[in-house]
C-alpha positions in Angstrom: -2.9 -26.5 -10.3 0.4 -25.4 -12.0 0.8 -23.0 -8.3 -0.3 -25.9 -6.2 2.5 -28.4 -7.5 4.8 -25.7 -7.3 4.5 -24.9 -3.7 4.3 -28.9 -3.1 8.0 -29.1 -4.7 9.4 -26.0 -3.0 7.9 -27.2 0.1 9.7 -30.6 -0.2 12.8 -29.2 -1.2 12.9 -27.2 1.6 12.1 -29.8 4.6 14.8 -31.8 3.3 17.3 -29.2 3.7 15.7 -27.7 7.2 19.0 -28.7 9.2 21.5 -27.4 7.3 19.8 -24.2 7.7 17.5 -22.0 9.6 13.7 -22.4 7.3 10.5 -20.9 8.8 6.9 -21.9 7.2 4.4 -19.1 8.5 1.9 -17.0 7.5 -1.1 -15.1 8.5 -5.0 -15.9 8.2 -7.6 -13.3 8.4 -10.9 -13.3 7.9 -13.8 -11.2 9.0 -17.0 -9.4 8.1 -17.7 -6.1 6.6 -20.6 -3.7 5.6 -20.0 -0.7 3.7 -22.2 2.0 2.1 -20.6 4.4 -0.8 -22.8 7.4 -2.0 -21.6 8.5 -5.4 -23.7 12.2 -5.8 -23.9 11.3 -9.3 -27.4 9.7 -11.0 -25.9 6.1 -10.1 -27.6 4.4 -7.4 -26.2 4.3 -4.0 -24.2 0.7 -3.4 -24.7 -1.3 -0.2 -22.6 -3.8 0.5 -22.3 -6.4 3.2 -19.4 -9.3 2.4 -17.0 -11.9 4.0 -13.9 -10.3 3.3 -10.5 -11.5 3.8 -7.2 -9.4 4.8 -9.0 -6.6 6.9 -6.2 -6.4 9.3 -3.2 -7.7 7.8 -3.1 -9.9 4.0 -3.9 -13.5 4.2 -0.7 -15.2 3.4 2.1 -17.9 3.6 5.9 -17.8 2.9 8.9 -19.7 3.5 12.0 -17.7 5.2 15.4 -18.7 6.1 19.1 -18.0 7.1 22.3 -19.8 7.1 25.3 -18.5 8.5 28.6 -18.2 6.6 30.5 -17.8 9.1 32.9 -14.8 9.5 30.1 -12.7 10.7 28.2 -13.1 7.3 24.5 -14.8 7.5 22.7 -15.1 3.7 18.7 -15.4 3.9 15.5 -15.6 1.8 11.9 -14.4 2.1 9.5 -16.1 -0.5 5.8 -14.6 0.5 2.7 -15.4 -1.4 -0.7 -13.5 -0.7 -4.1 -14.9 -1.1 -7.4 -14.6 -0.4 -9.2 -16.9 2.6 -12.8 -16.5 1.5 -12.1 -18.5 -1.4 -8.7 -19.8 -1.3 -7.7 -17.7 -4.4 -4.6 -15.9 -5.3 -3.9 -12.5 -5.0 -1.8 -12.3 -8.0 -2.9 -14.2 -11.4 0.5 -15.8 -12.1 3.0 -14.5 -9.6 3.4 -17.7 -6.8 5.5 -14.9 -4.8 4.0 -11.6 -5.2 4.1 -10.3 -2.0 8.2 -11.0 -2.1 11.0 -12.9 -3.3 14.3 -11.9 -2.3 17.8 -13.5 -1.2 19.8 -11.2 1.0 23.7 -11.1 2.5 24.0 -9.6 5.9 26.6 -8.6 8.5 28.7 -6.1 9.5 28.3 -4.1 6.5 24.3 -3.8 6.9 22.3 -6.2 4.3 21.7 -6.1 0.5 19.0 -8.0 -1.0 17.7 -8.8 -4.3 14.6 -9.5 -6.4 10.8 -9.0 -6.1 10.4 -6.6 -3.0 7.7 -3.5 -1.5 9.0 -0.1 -1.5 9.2 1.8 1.3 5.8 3.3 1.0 4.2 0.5 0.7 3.0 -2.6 2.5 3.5 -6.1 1.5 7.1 -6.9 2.2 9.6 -6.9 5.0 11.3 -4.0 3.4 8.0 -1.5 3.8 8.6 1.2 6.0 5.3 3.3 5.8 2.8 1.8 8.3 4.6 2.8 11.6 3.4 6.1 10.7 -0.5 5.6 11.5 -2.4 3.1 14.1 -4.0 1.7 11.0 -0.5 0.6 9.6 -1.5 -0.7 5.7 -4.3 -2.4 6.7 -8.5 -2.3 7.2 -9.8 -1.7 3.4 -10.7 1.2 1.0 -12.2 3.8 3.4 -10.1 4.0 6.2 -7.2 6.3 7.4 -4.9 3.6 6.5 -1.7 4.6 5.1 -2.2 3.1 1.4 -5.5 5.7 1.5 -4.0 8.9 2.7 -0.3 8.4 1.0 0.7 8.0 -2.4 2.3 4.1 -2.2 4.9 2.7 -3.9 5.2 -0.4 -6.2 6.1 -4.2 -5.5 9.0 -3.7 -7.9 10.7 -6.6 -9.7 14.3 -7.0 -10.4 14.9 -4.5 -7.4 17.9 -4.1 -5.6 17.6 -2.3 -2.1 20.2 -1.7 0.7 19.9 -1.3 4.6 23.2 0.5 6.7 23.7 -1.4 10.3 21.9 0.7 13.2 23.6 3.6 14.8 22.4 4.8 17.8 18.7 3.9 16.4 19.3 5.2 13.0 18.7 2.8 10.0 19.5 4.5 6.5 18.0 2.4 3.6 18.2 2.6 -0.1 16.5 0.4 -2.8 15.9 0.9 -7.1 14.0 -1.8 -9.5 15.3 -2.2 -13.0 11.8 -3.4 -14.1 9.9 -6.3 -15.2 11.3 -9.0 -17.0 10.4 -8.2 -20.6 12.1 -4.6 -20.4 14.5 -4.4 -17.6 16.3 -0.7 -18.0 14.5 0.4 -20.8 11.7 3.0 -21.2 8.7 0.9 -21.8 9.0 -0.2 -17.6 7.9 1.9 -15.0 11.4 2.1 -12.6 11.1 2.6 -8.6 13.6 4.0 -6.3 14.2 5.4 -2.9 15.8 6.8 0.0 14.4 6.3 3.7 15.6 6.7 7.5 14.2 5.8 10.4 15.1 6.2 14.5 13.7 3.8 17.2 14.8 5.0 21.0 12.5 4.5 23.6 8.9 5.6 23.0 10.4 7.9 19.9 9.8 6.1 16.1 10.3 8.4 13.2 10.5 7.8 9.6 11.4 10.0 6.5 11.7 8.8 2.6 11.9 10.3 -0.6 11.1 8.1 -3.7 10.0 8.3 -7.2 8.6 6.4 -9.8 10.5 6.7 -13.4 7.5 5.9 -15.5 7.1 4.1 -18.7 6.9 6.8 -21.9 7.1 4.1 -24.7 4.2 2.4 -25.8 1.5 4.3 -24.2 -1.8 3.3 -24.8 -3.7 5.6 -27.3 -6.0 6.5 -24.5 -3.2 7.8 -22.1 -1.4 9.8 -24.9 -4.0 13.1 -24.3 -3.4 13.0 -20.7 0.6 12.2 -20.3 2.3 12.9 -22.8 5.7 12.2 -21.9 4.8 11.7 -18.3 7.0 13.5 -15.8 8.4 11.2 -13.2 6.9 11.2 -9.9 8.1 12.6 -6.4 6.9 12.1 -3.2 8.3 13.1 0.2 7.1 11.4 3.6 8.0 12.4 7.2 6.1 11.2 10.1 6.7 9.1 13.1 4.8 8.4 16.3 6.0 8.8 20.7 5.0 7.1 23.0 3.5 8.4 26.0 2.6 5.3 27.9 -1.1 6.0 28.3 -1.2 6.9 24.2 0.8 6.4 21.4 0.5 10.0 18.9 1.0 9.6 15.9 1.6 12.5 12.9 2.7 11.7 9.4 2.8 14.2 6.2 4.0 14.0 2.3 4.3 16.0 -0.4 3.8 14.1 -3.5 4.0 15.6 -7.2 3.0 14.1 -10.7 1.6 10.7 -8.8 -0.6 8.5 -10.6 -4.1 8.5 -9.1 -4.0 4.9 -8.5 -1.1 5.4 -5.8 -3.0 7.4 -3.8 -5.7 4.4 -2.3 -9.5 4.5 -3.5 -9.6 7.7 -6.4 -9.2 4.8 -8.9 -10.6 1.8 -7.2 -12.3 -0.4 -9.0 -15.7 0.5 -7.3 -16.8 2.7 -9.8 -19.5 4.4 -7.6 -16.2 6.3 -5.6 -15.3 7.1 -9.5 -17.5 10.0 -10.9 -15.9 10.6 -13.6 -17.3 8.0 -15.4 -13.7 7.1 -17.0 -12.5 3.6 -17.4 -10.1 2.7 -14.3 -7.1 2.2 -16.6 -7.6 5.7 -18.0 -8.6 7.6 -14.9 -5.0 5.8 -12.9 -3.2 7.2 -15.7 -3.6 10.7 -14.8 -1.8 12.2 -12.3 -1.7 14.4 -9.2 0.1 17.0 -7.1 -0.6 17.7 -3.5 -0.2 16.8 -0.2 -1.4 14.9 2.7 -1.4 14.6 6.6 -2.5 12.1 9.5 -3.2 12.6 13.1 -3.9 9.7 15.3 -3.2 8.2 18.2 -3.8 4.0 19.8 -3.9 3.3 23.6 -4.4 0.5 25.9 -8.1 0.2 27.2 -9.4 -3.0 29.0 -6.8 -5.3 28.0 -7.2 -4.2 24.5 -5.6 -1.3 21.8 -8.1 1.6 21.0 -7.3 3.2 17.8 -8.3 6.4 16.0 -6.9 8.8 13.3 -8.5 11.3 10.8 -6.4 12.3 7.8 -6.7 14.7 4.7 -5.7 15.0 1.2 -5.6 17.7 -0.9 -4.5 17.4 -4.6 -4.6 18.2 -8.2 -4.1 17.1 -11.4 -0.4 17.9 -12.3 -0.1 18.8 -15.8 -2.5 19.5 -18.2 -2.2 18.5 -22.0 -3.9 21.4 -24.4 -6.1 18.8 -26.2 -6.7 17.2 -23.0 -10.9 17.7 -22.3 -10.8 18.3 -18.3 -9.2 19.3 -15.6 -9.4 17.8 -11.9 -9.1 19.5 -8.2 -9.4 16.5 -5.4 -9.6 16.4 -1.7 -10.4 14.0 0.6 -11.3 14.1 5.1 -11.1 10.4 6.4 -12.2 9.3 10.1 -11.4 6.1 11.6 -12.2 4.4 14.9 -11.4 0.6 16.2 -10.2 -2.1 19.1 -8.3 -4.3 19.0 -7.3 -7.1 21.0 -5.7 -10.1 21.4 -7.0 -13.8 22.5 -3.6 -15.1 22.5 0.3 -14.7 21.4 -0.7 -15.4 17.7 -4.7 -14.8 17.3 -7.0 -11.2 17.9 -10.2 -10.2 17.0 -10.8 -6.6 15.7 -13.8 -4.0 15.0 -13.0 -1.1 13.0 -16.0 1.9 11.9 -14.8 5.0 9.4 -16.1 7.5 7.3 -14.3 8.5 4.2 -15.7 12.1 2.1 -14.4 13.1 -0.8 -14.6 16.9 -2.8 -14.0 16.4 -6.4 -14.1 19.1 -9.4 -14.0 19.1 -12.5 -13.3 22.1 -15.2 -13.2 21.8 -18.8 -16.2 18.9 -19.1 -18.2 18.6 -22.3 -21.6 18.9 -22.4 -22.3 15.3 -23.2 -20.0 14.2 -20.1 -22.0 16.7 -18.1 -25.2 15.1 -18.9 -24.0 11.6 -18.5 -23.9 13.0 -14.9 -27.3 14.5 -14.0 -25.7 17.9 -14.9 -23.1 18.1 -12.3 -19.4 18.9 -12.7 -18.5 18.2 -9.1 -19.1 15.8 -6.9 -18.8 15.0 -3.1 -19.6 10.9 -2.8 -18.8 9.6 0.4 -18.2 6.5 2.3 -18.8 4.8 5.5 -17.8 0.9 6.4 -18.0 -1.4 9.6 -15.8 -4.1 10.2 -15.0 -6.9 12.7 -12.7 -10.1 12.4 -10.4 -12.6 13.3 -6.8 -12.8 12.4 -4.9 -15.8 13.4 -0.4 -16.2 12.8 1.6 -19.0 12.3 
């Protein structure tokens, strides 16, 4: 109710300003079907599962944007996006009205700088994520696809973050961006801290994109559970390079990254909530707090068929855990093949329906296991569950 009478007020305020500057409502609806079947190779039961699901394709969501312009060749703006969820009208984030951004920025000849609650580069949800140009899929279609946010380790929504985009030359953006943190301990060890570098190049049918980032994770107040795994955890790296040509009849794509000391819940669906993709048997909290070293790579490619976009991609990750503690029970390898197929296409400027198939397999070992976790598992110490969905929907902008 609190969230409702909020967005009541900050719509008001905001119509009675409208003409002394430029303020956009919009958003995105999506909604759609989906049927998915996850084989864990472990005693549990197999899980079927056939849903209304929202956000296949791109987030449900609505925000408010504007500009005004200073004069002087100076223009100041804001983006205020909240995501939520269209099969029941929920929010995405329990008590975060903006959690997909909030930022105020200052642009012209300089380039821009903005501030506040923003997506890293590797990441998704916010005008300044960079990663999806690298595969047809962008940051979209669910757990089991070859999505980016399944085959690269992502970066945060960061608070407090402060991020910085040169003016283009020749086709050449340079970007930069840190957080200090959440609100409670802004520059202190007990936050985890974000930041990056990124470039990317539009000419003709060439995109390319390349960022480095890391994550300066939190080292005080670690939960008793974490303190056998991390330690003092290492901060984490990760290198991306990818990009995509067109060729008229096809659009290739071709991304990579090398990513070190990454916590497992970065890299999409080893520490999803579905416990039967989780083998382990650990809690999620516990099993994200571990961490991995590895790399990945995507092919794929999207062309225009019968009035339409045909897309396809298969990806593979191959990681391990990074450091191991000496009183630390086990010891993990990972790898992961992902195949994705799907259409697309449009019934107008702002609405399109889509149908997307994939096939997700994952290789996991595990050394070091005690006897009782062995037999919490049938007996096994490695597993290969697996995954194949089905999806079609609608997705309608305003």
């Amino acid at each position: 109710m609190k969230k409702t009478l909020a967005a009541v007020a900050v719509l008001g305020a905001f119509a009675g300003s409208a003409l002394a500057a430029d303020v956009q409502l919009y958003g995105v609806v999506d909604l759609g079907f989906s049927y998915t079947h996850v084989d864990s190779d472990t005693i549990a039961d197999d899980l079927d599962k056939f849903s209304m699901d929202s956000g296949n394709q791109s987030g449900s969501r609505w925000g408010i944007k504007g500009t005004e312009d200073l004069g002087n060749g100076l223009t100041v703006g804001f983006i205020l996006e909240d995501g939520f969820d269209a099969d029941d009208g929920s929010e995405d984030s329990t008590g975060v009205m903006f959690n997909r951004e909030s930022s105020l920025f200052l642009q012209g000849g300089f380039g821009k700088i903005a501030f506040g609650r923003m997506g890293s580069f590797n990441q998704g949800q916010s005008s300044w994520s960079l990663i999806g140009r690298i595969t047809p899929f962008g940051t979209s279609f669910g757990n089991y696809t070859a999505q980016a946010g399944n085959v690269f380790a992502a970066g945060p929504v960061a608070d407090n973050s402060i991020a910085y985009q040169t003016p283009d030359f020749a086709g050449f953006k340079l970007y930069a961006m840190c957080s200090m943190g959440s609100n409670d301990n802004e520059n202190e060890s007990s936050s985890d801290r974000y930041y990056g570098i990124a470039a990317t190049y539009d000419n003709g049918p060439v995109s390319l994109y390349a960022a480095v980032d890391s994550t300066n994770y939190k080292s005080a107040n670690l939960a008793a559970t974490d303190q056998d795994i991390l330690g003092d955890p290492d901060d984490s790296l990760t290198v991306t390079l990818g990009g995509s040509w067109n060729f008229d009849v096809a659009k290739v794509y071709l991304g990579a990254q090398y990513f070190d000391s990454v916590k497992l819940s970065t890299l999409g669906g080893i520490a999803d909530n579905n416990a039967a993709m989780n083998p382990w048997g650990e809690s999620t909290s516990r099993l994200q707090s571990r961490t991995g070293t590895g790399y990945s790579i995507l092919l794929g490619a999207d062309a225009p068929v019968a009035g339409g976009k045909l897309m396809g991609a298969v990806a593979y990750i191959d990681a391990e855990q990074s450091d191991r503690m000496e009183e630390a029970l086990d010891y993990y390898d990972f790898s992961r093949w992902v195949v994705s197929v799907g259409y697309d296409y449009p019934l107008s400027k702002r609405t399109n329906v889509y149908a997307v198939a994939s096939y997700m397999n994952d290789d996991m070992e595990m050394t070091g296991v005690t006897k009782d976790r062995i037999e919490t598992h049938g007996g096994q110490s490695d597993w290969n569950p697996s995954a194949y969905t089905f999806m079609i929907g609608m997705r309608h902008k305003f």
